[in-house]
NUFIGU-145581 format. One record per atom (N, C-alpha, C): residue number from 1; atom name; x, y, z. Coordinates in steps of 0.1 Angstrom, whole numbers. Layout:
BEGIN
- NUM	CA	X	Y	Z
...
This chain:
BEGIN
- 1	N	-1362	987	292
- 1	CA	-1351	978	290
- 1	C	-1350	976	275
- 2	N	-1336	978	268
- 2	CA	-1337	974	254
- 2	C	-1336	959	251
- 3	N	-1341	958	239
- 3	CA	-1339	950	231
- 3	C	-1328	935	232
- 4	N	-1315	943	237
- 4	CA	-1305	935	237
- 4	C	-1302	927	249
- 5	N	-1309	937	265
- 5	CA	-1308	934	278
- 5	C	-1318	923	282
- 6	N	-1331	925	275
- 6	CA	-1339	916	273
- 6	C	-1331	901	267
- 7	N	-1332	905	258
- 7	CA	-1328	891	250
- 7	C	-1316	882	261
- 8	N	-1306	889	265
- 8	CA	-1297	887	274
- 8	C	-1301	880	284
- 9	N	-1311	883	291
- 9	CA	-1321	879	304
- 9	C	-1322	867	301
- 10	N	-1331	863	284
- 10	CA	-1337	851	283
- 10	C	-1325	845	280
- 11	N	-1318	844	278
- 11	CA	-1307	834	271
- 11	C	-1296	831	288
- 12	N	-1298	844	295
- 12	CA	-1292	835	308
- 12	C	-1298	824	316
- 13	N	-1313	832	315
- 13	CA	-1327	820	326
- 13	C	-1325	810	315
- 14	N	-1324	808	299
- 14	CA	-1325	794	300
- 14	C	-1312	788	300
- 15	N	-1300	792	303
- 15	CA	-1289	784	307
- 15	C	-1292	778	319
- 16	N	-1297	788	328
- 16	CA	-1299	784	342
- 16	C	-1307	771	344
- 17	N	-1322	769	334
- 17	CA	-1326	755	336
- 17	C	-1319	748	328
- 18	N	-1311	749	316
- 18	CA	-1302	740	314
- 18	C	-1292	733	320
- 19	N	-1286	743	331
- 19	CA	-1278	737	337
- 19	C	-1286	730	352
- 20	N	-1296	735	352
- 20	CA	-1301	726	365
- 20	C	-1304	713	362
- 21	N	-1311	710	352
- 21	CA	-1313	698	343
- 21	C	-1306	692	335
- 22	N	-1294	695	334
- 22	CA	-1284	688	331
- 22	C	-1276	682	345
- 23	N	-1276	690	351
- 23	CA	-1268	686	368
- 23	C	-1276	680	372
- 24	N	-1289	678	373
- 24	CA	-1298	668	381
- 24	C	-1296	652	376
- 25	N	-1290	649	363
- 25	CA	-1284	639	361
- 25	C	-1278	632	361
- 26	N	-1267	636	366
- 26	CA	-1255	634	375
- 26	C	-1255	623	385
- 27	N	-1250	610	378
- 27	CA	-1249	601	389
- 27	C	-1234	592	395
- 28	N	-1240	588	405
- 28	CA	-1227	578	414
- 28	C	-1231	564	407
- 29	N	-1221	560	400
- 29	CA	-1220	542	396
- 29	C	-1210	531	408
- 30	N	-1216	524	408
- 30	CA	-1209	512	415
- 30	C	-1210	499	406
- 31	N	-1203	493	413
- 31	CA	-1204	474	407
- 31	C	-1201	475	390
- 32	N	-1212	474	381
- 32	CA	-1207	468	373
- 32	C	-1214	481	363
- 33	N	-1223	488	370
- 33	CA	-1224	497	364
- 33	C	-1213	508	352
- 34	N	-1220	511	342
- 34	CA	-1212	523	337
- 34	C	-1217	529	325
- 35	N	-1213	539	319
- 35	CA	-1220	550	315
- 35	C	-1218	547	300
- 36	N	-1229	546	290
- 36	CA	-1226	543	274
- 36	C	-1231	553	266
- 37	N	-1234	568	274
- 37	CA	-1239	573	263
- 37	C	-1244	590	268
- 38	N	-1251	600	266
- 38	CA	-1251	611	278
- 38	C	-1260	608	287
- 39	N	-1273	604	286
- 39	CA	-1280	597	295
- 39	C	-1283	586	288
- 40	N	-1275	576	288
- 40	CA	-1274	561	291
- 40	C	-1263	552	301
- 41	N	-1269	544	306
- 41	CA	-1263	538	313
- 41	C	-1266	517	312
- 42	N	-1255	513	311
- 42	CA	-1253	499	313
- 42	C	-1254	494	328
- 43	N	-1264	489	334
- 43	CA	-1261	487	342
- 43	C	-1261	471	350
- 44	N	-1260	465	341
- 44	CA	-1247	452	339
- 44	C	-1247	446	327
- 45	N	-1239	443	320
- 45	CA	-1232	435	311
- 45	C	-1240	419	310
- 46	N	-1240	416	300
- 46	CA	-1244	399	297
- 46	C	-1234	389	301
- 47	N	-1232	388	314
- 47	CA	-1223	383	321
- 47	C	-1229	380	335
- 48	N	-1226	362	339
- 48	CA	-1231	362	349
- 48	C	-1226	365	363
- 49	N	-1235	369	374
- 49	CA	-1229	372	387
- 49	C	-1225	387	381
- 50	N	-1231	393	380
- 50	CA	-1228	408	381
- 50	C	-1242	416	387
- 51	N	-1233	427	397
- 51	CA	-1244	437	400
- 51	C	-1238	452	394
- 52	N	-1249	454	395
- 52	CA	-1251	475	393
- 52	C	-1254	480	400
- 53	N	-1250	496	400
- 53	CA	-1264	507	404
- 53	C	-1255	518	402
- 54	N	-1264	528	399
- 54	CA	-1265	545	396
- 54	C	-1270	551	404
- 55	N	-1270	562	412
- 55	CA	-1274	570	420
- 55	C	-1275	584	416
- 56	N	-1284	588	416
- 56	CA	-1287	606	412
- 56	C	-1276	614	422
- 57	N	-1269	620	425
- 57	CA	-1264	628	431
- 57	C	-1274	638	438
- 58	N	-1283	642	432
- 58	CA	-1294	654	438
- 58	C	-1304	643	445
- 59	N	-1311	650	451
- 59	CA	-1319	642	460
- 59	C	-1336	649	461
- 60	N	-1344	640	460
- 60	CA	-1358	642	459
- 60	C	-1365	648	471
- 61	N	-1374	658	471
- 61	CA	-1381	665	482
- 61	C	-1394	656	482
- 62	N	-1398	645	491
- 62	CA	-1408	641	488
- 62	C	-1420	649	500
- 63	N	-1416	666	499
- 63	CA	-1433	671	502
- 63	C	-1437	676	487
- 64	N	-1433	673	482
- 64	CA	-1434	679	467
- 64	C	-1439	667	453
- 65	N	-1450	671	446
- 65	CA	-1455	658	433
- 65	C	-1441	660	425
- 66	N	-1439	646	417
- 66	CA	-1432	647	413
- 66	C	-1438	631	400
- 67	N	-1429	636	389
- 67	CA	-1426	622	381
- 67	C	-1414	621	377
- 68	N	-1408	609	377
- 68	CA	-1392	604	368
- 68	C	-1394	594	363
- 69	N	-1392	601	346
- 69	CA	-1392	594	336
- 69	C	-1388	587	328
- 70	N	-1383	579	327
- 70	CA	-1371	573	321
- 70	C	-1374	558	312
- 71	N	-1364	551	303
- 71	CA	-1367	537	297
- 71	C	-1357	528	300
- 72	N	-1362	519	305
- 72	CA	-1353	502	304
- 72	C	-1355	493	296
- 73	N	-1341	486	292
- 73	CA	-1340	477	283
- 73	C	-1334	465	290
- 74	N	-1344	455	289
- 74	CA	-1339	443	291
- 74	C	-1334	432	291
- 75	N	-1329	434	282
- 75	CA	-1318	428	269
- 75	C	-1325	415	263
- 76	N	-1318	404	257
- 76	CA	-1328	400	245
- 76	C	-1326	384	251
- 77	N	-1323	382	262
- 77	CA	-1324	365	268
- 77	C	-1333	363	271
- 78	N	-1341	356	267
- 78	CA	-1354	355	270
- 78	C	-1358	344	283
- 79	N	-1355	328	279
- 79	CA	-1360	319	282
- 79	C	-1345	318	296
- 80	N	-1331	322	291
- 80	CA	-1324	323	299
- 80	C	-1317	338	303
- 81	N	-1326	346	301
- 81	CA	-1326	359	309
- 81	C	-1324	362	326
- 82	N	-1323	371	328
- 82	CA	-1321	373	341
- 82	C	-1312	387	347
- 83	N	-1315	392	357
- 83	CA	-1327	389	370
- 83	C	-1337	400	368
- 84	N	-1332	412	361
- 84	CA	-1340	421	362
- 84	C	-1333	433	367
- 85	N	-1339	449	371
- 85	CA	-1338	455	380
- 85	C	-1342	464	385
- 86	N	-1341	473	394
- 86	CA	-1352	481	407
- 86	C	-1348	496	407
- 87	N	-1359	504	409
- 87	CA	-1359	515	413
- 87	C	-1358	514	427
- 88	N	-1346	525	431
- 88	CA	-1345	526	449
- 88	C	-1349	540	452
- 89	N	-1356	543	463
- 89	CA	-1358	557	466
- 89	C	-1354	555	484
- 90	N	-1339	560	490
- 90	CA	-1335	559	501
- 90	C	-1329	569	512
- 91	N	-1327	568	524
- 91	CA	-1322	579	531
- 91	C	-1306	583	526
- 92	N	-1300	575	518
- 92	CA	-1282	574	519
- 92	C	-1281	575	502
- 93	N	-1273	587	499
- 93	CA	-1268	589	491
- 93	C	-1259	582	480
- 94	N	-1254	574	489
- 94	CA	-1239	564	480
- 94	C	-1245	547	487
- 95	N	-1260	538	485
- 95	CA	-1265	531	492
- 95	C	-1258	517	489
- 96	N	-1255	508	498
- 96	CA	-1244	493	494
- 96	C	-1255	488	488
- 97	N	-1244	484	477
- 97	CA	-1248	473	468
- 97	C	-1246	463	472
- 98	N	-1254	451	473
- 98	CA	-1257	438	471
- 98	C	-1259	428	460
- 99	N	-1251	417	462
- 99	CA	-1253	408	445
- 99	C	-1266	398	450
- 100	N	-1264	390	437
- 100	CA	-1273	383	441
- 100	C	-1289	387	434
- 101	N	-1299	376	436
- 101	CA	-1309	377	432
- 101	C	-1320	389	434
- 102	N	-1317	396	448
- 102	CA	-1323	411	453
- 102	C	-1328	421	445
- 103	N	-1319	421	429
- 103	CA	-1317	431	421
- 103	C	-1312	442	426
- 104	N	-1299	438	436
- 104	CA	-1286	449	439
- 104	C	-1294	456	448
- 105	N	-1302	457	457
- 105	CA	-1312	467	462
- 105	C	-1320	458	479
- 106	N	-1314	445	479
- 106	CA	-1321	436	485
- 106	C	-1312	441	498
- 107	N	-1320	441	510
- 107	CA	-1311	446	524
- 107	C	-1313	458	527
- 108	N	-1316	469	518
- 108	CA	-1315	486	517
- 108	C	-1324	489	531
- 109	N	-1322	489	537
- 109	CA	-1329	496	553
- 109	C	-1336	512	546
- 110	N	-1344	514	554
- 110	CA	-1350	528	549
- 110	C	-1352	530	536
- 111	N	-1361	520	526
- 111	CA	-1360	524	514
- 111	C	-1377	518	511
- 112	N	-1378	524	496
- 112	CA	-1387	524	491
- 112	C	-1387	517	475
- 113	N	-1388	500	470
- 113	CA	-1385	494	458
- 113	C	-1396	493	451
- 114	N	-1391	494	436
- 114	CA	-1403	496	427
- 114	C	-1393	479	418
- 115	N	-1397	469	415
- 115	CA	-1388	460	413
- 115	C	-1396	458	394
- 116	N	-1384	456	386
- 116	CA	-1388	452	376
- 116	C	-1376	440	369
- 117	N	-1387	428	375
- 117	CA	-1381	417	376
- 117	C	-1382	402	366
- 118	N	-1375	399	360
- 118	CA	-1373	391	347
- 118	C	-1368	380	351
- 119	N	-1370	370	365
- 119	CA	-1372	358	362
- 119	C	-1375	353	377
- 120	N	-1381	346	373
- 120	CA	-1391	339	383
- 120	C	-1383	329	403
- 121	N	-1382	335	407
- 121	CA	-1371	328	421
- 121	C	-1382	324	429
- 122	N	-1394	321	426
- 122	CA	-1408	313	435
- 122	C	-1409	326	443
- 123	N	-1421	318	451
- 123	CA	-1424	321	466
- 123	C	-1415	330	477
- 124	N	-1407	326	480
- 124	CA	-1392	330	486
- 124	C	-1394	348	481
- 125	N	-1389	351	471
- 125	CA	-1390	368	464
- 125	C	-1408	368	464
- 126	N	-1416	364	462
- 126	CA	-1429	372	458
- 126	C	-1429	370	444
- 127	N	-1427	363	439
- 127	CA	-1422	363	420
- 127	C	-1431	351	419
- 128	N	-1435	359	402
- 128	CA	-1446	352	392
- 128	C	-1441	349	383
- 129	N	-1442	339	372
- 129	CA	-1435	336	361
- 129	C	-1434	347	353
- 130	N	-1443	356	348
- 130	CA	-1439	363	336
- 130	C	-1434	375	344
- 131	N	-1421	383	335
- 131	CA	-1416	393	340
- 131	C	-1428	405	345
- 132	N	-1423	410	359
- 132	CA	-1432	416	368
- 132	C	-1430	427	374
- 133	N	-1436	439	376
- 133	CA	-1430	449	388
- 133	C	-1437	443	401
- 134	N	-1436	452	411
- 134	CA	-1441	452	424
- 134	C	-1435	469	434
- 135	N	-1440	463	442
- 135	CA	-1433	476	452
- 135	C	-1431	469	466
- 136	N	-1419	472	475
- 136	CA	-1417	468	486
- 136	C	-1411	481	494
- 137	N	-1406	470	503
- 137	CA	-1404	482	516
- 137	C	-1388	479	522
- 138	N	-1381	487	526
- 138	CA	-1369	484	535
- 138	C	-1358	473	528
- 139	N	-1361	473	518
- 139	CA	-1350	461	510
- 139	C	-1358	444	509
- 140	N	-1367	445	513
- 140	CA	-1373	431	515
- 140	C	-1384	431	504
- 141	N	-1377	426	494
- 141	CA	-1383	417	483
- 141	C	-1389	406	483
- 142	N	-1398	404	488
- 142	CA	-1402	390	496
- 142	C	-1417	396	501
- 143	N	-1427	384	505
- 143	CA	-1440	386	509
- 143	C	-1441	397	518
- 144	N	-1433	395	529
- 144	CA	-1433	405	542
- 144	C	-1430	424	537
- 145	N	-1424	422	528
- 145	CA	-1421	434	519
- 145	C	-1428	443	512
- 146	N	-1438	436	509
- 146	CA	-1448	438	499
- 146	C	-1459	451	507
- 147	N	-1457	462	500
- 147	CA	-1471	472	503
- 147	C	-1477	481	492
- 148	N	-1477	469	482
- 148	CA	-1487	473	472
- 148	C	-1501	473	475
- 149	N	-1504	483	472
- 149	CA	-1526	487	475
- 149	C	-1529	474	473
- 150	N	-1538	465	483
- 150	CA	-1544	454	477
- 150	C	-1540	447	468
- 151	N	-1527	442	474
- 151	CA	-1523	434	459
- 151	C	-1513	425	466
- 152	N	-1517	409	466
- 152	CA	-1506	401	478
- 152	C	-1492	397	464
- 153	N	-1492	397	453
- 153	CA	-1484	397	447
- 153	C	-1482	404	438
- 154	N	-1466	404	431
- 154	CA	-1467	417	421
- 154	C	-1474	414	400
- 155	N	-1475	423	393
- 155	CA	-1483	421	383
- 155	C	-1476	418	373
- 156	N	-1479	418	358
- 156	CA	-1472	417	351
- 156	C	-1464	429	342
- 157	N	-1451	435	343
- 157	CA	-1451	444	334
- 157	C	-1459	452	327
- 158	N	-1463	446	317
- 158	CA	-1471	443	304
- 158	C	-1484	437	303
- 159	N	-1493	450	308
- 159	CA	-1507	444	306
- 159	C	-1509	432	299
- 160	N	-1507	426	291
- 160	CA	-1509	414	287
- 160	C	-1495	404	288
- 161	N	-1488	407	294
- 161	CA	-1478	398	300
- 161	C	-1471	391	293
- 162	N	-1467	400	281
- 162	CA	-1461	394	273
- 162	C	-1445	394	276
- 163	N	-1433	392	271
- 163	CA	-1423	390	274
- 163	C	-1416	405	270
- 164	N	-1409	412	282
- 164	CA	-1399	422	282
- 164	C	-1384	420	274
- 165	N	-1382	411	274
- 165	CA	-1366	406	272
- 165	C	-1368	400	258
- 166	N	-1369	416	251
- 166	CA	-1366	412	235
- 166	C	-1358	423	230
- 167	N	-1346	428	236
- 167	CA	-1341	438	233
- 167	C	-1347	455	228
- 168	N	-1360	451	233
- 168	CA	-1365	469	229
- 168	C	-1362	474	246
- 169	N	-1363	489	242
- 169	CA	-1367	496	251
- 169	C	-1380	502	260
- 170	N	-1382	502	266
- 170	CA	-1397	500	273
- 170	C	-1400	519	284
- 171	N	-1406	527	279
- 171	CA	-1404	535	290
- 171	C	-1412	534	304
- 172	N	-1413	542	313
- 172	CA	-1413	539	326
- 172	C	-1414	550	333
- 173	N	-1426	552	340
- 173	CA	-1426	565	353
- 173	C	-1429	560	366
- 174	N	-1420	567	371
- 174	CA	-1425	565	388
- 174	C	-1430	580	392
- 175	N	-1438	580	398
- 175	CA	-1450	591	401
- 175	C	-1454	592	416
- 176	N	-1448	604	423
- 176	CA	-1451	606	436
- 176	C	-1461	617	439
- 177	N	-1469	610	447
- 177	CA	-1480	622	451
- 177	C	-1479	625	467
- 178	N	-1475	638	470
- 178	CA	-1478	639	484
- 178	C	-1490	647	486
- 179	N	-1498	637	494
- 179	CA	-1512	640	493
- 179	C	-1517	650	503
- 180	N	-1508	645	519
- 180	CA	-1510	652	536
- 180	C	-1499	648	541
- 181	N	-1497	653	552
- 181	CA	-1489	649	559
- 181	C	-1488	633	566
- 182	N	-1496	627	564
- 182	CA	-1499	617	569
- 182	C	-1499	602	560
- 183	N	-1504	605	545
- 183	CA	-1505	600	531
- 183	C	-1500	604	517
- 184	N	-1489	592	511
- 184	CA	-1484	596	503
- 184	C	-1486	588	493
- 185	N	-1482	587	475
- 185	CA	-1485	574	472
- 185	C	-1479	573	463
- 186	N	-1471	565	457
- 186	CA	-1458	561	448
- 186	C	-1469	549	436
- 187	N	-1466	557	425
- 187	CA	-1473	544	418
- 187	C	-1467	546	404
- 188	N	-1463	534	399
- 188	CA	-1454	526	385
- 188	C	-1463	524	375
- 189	N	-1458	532	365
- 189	CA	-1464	529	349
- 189	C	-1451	522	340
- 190	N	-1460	513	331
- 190	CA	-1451	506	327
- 190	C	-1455	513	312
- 191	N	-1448	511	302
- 191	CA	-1452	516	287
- 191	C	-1464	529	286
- 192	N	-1469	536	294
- 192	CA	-1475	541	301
- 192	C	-1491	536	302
- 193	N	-1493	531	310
- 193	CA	-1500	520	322
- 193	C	-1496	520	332
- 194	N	-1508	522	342
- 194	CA	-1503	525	355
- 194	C	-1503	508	355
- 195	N	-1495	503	367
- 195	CA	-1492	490	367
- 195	C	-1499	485	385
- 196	N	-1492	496	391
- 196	CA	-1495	488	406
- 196	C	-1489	504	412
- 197	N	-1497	506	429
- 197	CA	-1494	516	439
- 197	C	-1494	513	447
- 198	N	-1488	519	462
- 198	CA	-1489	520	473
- 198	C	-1491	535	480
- 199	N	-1503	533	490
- 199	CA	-1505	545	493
- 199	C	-1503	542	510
- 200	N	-1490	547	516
- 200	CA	-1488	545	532
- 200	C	-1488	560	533
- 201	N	-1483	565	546
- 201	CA	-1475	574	551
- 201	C	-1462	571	552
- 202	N	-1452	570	539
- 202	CA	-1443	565	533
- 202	C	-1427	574	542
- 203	N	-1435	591	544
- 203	CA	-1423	597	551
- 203	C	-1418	589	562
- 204	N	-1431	588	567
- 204	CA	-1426	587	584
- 204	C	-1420	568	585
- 205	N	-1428	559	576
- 205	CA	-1426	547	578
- 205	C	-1418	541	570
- 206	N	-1409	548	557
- 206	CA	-1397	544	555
- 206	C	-1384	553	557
- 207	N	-1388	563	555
- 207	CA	-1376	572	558
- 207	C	-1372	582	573
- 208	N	-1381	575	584
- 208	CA	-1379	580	595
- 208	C	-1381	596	593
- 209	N	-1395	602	590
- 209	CA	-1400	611	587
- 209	C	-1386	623	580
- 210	N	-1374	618	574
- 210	CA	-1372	626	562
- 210	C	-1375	627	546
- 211	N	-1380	641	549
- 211	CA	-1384	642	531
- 211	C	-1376	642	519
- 212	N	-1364	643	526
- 212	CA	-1349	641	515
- 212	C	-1346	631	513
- 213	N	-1349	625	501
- 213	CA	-1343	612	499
- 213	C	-1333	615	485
- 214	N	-1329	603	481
- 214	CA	-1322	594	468
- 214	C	-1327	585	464
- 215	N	-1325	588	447
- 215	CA	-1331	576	438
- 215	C	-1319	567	432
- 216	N	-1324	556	429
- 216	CA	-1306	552	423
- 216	C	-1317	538	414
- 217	N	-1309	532	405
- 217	CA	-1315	525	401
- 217	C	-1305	513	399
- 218	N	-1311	501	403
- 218	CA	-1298	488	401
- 218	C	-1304	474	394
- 219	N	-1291	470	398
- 219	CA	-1300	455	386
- 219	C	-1289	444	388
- 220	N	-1289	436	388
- 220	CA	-1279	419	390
- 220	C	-1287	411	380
- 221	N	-1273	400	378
- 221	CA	-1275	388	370
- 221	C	-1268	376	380
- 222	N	-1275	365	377
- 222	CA	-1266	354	382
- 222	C	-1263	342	374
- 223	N	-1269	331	377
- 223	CA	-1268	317	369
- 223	C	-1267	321	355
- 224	N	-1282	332	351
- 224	CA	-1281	332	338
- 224	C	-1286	349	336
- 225	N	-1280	354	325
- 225	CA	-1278	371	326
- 225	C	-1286	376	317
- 226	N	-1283	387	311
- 226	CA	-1293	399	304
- 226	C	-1283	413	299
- 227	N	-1283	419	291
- 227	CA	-1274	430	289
- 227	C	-1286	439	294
- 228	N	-1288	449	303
- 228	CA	-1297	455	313
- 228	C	-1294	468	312
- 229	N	-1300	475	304
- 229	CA	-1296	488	301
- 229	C	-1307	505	312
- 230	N	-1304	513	317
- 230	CA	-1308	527	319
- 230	C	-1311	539	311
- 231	N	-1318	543	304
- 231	CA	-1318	560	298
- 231	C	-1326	565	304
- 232	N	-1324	578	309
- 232	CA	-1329	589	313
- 232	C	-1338	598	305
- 233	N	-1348	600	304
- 233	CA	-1351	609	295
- 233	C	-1361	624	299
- 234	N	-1360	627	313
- 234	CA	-1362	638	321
- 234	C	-1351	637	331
- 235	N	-1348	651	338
- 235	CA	-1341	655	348
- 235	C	-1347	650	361
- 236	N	-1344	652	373
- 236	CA	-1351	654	380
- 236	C	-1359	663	385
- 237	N	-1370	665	377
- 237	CA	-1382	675	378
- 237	C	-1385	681	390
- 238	N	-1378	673	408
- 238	CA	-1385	679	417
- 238	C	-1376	690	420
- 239	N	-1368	693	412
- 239	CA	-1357	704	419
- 239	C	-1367	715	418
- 240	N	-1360	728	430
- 240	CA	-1365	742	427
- 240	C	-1358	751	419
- 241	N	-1365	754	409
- 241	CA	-1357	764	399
- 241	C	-1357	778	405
């Protein structure tokens, strides 16, 4: 093969992951969501009573490990900040948004929430004063929701629990292991620190044993708001090239 056929070869295969990884980006906005940048996204405004969300267009194989990488900004209200927002991983491609305190994600039947949440609603949500992740189940943000490994409430972001809502950017993985058929386990690093996991048989018990899901990520404000920002900073890795 010469020289030029070769060269040719390489320069097609790497359009080809270019273009996979650039199309794996590709998302569906609702509510109040919208796009500021090539992979950024607003996904609400410092305005109260607003929801969001973004949805990947491509969809996750969860027989396959995977990580999605990306950073959130919390915007810079601190003391009157608000609400936060969630990673969704669901059977439905275009999933309804909900306003309200939920973080747009509250109600989702067949889902899997990773919640990163900036102000405190008590008992009622499972919420601790300092901004918090967690993980739940089926849309229910709340005690009954809860199937974090040993863990009856969710933790603090920030190993030392300091305050998110100073206008930086914070990055963020969610990290799927499919372990067997039977055991799977989703677990959240925050600034990279693992934060909190759940290890179920996640196929069969949230997604009615399909391994095709969607990710989408949302966020709401109410009484008091937050400018609540998305960047992407990997594709979706689980695609097959």
């Amino acid at each position: 093969m010469s020289i030029f056929s070769r060269s040719f070869l390489y320069v097609a295969f790497f359009l080809v992951l270019w273009s996979k990884d650039t199309n794996a980006q590709q998302f569906n906005l609702q509510g109040s969501a919208s796009q500021t940048g090539a992979f950024t996204y607003t996904i609400t405004p410092n305005i109260n009573t607003q929801t969001g969300m973004i949805t990947n267009i491509y969809p996750l194989d969860l027989l396959q490990n995977f990580t999605l990488n990306f950073e959130m900004n919390f915007g810079a209200n601190d003391a009157n900040g608000a609400d936060g927002m969630a990673f969704l991983m669901s059977n439905v491609c275009n999933p309804v948004l909900t306003s309200g305190e939920g973080l747009g994600v509250s109600g989702i039947l067949n889902s899997l929430i990773a919640e990163f949440d900036t102000w405190d609603n008590g008992t009622p949500r499972n919420d601790i004063p300092d901004d918090h992740t967690g993980i739940y189940a089926d849309g229910m943000i709340n005690p009954g929701g809860n199937i974090m490994d040993a863990a009856t409430l969710p933790v603090c972001m920030l190993s030392n629990c300091r305050n998110v809502e100073d206008g930086q950017w914070y990055s963020i993985a969610i990290q799927w292991e499919y372990i067997d058929a039977v055991t799977q386990r989703l677990s959240v690093f925050f600034n990279g620190t693992l934060r909190t996991t759940s290890t179920r048989n996640h196929i069969l018990q949230r997604f009615n044993n399909n391994n095709i899901v969607f990710w989408s990520i949302a966020g709401s404000t109410g009484g008091s708001a937050n400018f609540q920002q998305f960047r992407l900073l990997t594709g979706n890795n689980n695609l097959s090239f």
